[in-house]
py3Dmol code that shows the C-alpha trace and the ligand (Angstrom):
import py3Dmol

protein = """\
ATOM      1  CA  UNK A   1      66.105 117.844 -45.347  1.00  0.00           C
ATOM      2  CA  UNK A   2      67.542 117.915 -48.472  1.00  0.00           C
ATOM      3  CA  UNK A   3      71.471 116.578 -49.029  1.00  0.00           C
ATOM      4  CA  UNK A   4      73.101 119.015 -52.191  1.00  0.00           C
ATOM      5  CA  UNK A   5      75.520 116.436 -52.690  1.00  0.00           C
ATOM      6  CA  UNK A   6      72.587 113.908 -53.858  1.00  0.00           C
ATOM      7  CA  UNK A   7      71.923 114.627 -57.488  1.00  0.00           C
ATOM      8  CA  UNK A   8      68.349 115.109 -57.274  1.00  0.00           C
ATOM      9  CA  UNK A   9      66.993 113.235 -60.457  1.00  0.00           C
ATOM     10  CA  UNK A  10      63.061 112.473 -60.722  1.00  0.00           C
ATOM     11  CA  UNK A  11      62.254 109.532 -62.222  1.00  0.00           C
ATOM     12  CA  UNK A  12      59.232 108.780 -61.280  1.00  0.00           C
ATOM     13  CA  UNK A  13      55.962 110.657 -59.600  1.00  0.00           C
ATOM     14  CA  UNK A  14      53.370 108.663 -58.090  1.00  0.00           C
ATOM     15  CA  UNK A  15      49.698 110.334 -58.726  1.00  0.00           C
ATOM     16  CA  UNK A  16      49.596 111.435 -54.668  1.00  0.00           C
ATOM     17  CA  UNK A  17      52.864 113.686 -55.346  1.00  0.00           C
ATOM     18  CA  UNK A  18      55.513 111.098 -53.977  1.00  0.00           C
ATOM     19  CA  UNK A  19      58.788 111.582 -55.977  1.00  0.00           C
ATOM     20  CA  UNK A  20      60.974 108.909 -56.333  1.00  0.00           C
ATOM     21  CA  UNK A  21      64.640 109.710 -57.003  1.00  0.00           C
ATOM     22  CA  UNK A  22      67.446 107.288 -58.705  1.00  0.00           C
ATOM     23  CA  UNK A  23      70.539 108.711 -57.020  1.00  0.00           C
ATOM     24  CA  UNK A  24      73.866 107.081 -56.170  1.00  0.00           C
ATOM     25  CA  UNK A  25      74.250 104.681 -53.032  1.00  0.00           C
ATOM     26  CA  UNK A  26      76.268 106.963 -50.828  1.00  0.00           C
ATOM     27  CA  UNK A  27      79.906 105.651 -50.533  1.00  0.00           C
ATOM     28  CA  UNK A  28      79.098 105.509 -46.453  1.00  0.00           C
ATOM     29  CA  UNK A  29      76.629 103.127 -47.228  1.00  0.00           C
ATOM     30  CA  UNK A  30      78.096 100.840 -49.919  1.00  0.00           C
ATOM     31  CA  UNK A  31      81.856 100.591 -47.497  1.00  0.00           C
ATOM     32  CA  UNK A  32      79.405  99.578 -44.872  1.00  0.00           C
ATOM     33  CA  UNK A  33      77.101  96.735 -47.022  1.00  0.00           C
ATOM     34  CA  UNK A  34      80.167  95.564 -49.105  1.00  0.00           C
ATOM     35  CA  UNK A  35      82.447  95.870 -45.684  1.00  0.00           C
ATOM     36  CA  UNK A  36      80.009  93.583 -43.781  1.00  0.00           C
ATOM     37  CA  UNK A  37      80.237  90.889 -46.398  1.00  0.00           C
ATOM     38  CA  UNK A  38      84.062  90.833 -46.492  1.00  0.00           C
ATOM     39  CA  UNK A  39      83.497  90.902 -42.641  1.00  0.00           C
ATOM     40  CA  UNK A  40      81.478  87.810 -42.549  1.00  0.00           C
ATOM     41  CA  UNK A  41      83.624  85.894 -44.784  1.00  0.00           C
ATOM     42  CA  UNK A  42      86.648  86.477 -42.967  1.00  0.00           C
ATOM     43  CA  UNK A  43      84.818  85.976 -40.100  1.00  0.00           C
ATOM     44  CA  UNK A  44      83.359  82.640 -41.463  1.00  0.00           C
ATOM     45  CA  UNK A  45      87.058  81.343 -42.094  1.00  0.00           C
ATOM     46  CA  UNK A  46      88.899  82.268 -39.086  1.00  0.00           C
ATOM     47  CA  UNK A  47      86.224  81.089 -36.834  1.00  0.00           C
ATOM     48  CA  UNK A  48      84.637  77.830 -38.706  1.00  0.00           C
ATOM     49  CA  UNK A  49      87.187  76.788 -41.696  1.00  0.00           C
ATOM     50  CA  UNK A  50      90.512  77.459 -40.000  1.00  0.00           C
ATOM     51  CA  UNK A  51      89.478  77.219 -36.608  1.00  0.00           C
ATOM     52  CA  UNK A  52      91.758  79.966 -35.570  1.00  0.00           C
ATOM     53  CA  UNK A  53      89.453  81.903 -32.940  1.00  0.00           C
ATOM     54  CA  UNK A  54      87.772  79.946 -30.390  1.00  0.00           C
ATOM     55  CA  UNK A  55      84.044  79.732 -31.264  1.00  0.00           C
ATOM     56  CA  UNK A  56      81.566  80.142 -28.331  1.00  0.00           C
ATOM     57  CA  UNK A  57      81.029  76.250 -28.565  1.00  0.00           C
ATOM     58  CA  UNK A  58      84.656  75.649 -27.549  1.00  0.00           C
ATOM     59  CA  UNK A  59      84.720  78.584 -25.039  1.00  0.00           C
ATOM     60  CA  UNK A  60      82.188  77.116 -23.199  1.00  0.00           C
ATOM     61  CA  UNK A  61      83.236  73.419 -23.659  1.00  0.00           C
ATOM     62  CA  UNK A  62      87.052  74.769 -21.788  1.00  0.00           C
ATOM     63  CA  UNK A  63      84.790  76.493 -19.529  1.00  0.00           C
ATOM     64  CA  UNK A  64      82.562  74.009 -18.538  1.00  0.00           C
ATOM     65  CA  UNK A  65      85.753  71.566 -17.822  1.00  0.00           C
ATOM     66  CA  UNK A  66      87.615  74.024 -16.220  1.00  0.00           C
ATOM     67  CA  UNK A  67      85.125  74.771 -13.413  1.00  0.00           C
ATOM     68  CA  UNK A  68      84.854  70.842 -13.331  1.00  0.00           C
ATOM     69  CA  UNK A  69      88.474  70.963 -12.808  1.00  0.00           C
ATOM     70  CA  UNK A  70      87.990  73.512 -10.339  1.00  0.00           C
ATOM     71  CA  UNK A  71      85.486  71.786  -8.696  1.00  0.00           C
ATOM     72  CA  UNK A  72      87.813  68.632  -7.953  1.00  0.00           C
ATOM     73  CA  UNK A  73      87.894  65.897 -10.331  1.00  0.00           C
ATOM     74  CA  UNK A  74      91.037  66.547 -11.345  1.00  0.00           C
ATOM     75  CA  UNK A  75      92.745  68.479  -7.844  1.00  0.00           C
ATOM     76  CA  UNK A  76      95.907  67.301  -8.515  1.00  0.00           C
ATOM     77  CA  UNK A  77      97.368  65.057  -5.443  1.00  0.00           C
ATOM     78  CA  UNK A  78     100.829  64.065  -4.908  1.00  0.00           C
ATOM     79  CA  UNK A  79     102.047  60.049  -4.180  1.00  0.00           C
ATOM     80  CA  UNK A  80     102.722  61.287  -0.910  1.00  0.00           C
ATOM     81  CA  UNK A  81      99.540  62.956   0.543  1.00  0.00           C
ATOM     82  CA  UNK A  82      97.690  59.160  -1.054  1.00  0.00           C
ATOM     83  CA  UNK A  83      99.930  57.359   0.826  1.00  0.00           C
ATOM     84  CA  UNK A  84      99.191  59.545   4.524  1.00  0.00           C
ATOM     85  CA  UNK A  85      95.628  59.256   3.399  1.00  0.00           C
ATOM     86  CA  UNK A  86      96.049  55.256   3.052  1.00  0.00           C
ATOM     87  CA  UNK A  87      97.059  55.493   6.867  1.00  0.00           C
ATOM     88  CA  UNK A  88      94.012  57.407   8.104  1.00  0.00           C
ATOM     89  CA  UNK A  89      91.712  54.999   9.829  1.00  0.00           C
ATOM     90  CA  UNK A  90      88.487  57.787   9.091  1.00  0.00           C
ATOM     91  CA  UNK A  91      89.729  57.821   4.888  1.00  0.00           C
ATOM     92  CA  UNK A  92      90.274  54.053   5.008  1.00  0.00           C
ATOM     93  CA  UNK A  93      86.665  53.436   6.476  1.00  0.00           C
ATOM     94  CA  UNK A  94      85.464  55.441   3.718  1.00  0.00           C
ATOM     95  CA  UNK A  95      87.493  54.005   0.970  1.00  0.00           C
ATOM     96  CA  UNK A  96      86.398  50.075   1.779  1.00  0.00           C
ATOM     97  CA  UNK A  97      82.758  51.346   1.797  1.00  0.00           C
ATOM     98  CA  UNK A  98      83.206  53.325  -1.714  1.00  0.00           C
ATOM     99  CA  UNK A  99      85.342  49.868  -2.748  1.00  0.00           C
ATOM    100  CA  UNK A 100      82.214  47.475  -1.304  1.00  0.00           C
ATOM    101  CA  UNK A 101      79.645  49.326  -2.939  1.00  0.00           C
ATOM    102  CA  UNK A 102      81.262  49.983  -6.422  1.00  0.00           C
ATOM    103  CA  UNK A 103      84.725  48.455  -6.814  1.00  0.00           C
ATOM    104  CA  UNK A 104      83.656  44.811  -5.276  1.00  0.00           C
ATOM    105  CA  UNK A 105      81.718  44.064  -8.666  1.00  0.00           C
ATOM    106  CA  UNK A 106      84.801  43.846 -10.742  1.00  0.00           C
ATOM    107  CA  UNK A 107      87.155  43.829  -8.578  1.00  0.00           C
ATOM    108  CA  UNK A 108      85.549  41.261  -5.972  1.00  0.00           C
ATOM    109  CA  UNK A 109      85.029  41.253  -2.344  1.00  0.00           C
ATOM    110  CA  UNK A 110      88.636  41.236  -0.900  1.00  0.00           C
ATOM    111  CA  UNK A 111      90.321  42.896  -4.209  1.00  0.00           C
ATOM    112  CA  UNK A 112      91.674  39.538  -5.621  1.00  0.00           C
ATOM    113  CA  UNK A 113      89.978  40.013  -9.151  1.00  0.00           C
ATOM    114  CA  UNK A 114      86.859  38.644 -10.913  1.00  0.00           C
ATOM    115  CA  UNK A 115      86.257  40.890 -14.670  1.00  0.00           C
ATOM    116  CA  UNK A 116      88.712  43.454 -13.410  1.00  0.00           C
ATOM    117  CA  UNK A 117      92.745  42.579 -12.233  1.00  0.00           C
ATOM    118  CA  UNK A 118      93.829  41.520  -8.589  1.00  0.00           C
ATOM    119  CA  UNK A 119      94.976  44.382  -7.052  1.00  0.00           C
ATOM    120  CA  UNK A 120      96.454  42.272  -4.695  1.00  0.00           C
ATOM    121  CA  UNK A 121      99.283  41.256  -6.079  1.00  0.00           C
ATOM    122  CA  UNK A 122     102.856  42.968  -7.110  1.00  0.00           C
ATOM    123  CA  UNK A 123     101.934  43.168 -10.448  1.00  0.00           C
ATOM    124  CA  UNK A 124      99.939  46.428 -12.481  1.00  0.00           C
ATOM    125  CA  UNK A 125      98.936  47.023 -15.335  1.00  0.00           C
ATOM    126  CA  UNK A 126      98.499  50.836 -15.231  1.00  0.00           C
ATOM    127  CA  UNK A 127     101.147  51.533 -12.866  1.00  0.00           C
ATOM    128  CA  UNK A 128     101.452  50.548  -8.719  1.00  0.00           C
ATOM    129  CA  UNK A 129     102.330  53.984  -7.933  1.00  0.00           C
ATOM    130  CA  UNK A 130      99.664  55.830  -5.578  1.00  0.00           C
ATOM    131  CA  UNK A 131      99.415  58.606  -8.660  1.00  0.00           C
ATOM    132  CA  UNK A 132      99.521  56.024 -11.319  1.00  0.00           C
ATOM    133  CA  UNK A 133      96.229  53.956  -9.244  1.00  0.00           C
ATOM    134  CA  UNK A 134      94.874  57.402  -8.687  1.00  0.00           C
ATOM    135  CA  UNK A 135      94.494  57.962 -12.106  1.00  0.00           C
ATOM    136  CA  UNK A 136      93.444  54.899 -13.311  1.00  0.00           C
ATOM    137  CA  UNK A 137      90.700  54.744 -10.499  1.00  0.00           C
ATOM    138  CA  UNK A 138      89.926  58.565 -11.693  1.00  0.00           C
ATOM    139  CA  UNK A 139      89.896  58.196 -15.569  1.00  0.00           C
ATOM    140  CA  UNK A 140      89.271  54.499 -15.754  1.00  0.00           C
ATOM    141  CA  UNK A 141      90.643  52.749 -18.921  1.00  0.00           C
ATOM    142  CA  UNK A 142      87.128  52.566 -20.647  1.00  0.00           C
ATOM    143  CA  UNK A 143      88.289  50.274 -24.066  1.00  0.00           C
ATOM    144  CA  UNK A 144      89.424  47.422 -21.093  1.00  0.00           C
ATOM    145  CA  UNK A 145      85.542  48.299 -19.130  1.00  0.00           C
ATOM    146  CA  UNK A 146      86.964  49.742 -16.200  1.00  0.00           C
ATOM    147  CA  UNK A 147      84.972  52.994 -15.666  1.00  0.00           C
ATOM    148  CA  UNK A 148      86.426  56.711 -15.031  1.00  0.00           C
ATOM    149  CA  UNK A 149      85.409  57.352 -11.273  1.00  0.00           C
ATOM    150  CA  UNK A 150      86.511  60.749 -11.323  1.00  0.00           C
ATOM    151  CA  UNK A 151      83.498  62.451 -12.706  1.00  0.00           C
ATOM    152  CA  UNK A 152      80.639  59.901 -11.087  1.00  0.00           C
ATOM    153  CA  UNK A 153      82.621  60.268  -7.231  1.00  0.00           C
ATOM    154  CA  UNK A 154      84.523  63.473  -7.209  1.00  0.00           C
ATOM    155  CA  UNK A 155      88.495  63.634  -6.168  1.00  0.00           C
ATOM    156  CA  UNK A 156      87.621  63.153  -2.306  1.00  0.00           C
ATOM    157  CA  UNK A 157      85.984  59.966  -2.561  1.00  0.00           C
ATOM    158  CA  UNK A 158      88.204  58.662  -5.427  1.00  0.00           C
ATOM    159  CA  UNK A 159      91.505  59.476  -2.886  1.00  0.00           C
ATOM    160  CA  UNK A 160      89.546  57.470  -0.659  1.00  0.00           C
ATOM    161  CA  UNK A 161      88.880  54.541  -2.585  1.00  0.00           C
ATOM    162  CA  UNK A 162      92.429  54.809  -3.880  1.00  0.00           C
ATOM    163  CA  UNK A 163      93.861  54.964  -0.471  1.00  0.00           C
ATOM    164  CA  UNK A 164      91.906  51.580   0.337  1.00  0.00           C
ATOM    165  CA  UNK A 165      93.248  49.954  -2.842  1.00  0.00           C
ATOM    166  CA  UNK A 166      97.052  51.142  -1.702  1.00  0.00           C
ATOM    167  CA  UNK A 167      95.995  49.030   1.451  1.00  0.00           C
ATOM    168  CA  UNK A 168      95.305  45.834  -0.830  1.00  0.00           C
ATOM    169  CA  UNK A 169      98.681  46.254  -2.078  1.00  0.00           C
ATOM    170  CA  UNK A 170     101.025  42.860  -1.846  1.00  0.00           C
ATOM    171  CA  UNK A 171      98.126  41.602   0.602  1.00  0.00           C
ATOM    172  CA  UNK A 172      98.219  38.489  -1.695  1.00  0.00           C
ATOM    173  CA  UNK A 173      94.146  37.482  -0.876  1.00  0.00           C
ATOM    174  CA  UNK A 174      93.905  33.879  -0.932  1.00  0.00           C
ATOM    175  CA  UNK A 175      92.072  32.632  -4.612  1.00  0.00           C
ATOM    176  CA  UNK A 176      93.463  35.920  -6.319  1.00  0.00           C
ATOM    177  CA  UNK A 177      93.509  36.258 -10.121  1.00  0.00           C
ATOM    178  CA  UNK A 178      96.401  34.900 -11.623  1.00  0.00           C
ATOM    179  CA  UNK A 179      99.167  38.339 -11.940  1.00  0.00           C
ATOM    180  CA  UNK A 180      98.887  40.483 -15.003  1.00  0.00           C
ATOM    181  CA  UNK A 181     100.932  43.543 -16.003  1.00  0.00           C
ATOM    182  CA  UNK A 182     104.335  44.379 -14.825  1.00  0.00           C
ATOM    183  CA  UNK A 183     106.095  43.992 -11.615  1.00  0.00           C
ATOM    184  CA  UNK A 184     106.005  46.403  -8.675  1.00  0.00           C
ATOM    185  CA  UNK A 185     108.132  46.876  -6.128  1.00  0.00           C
ATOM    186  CA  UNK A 186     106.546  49.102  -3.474  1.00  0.00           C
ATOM    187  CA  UNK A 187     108.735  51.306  -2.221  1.00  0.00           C
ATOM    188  CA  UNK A 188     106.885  51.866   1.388  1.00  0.00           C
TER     189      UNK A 188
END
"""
ligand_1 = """\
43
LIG
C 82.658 47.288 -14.505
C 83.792 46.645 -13.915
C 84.711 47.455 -13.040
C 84.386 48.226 -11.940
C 83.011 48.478 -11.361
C 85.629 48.729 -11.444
N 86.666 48.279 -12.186
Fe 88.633 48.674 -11.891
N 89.098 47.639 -13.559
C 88.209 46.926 -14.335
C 88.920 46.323 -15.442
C 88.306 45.462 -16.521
C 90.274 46.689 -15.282
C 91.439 46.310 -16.196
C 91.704 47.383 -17.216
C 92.743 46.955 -18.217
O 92.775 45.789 -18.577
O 93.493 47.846 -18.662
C 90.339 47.507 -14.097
C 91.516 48.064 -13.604
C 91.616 48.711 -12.406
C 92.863 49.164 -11.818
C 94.236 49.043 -12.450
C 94.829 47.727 -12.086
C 96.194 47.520 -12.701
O 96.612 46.340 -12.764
O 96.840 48.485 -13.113
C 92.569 49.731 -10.623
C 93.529 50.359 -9.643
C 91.136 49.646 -10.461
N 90.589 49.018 -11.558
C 90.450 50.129 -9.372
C 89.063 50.181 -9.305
C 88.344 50.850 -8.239
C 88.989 51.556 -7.071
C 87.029 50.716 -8.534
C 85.848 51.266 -7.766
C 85.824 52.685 -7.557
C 86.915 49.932 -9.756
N 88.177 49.633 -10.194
C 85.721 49.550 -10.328
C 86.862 46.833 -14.147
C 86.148 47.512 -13.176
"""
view = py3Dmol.view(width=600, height=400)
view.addModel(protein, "pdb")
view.setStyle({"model": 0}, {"cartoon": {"style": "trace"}})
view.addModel(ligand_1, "xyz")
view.setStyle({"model": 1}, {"stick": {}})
view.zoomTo()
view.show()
């Protein structure tokens, strides 16, 4: 097929009859190759340099921790359903077991303290409300060593094992760590 808007100049012939022309790059062509560079460029800053679109990388990091929000480490629960949950004999049972197998260590047997704080006594560190223990227990406050439970035990068992701690409360165990933080006065 020949194209009569090509200028049709031989420059060279090969000795098997080939014919080699030197015509133009068609405009469609050249908007196309130049276009794609421009393309990539642009493409390279918003993504990469000014981190204006969301690169897959960071689509599927917010993905990733939205399904493990979804999936209930971080259901959101109010002070209120923790503290009906600290009266339930079957969540309680639950809660000292969770708190004998992986709280005791730090935390000793009856909650009065050994590396981690009494949680005993009136006084908190991070808060003596049943959302402020919640999330302590759930994101841990890893620069002081206390691991982030949420992820390793999933929100049911963590509301369990913060229900049993809301149970220590102002129990004052015998051979308790001295008090550190602030102050709490329970309101229930
Ligand atoms: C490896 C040791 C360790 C383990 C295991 C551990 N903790 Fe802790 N925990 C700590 C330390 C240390 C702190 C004090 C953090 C600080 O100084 O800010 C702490 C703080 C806390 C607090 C906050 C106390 C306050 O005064 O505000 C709560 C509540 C708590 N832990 C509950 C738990 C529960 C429930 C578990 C088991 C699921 C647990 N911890 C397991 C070391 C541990």
């Amino acid at each position: 097929m020949s194209d009569s808007r090509l200028e049709q100049k031989v420059v060279h012939t090969t000795g098997d009859g080939i014919e080699e022309f030197d015509n133009h790059l068609p405009n469609w062509w050249l908007l196309t190759f130049f276009g794609a560079i421009v393309f990539g460029v642009g493409y390279w800053f918003y993504f990469q340099v000014f981190q204006v679109g969301e690169t897959s990388q960071a689509a599927w990091r917010r993905e990733v921790a939205e399904i493990a929000a979804r999936s209930g480490q971080n259901i959101p629960v109010t002070p209120q359903q923790l503290l009906d949950l600290s009266k339930d004999p079957a969540v309680l049972a639950e809660g000292k077991q969770l708190f004998t197998s992986t709280c005791m260590a730090c935390h000793g047997m009856n909650g009065g303290g050994t590396v981690g704080p009494n949680l005993t006594d009136e006084y908190w560190l991070h808060g003596g409300e049943p959302d402020k223990i919640y999330g302590t227990v759930r994101d841990g406050v890893a620069v002081k060593g206390m691991p982030a439970w949420g992820p390793q035990l999933g929100a049911t068992r963590v509301q369990a094992v913060t229900a049993y701690v809301l149970t220590l409360r102002n129990t004052n165990v015998p051979g308790g760590k001295p008090p550190q933080g602030d102050k709490f006065a329970q309101a229930n």
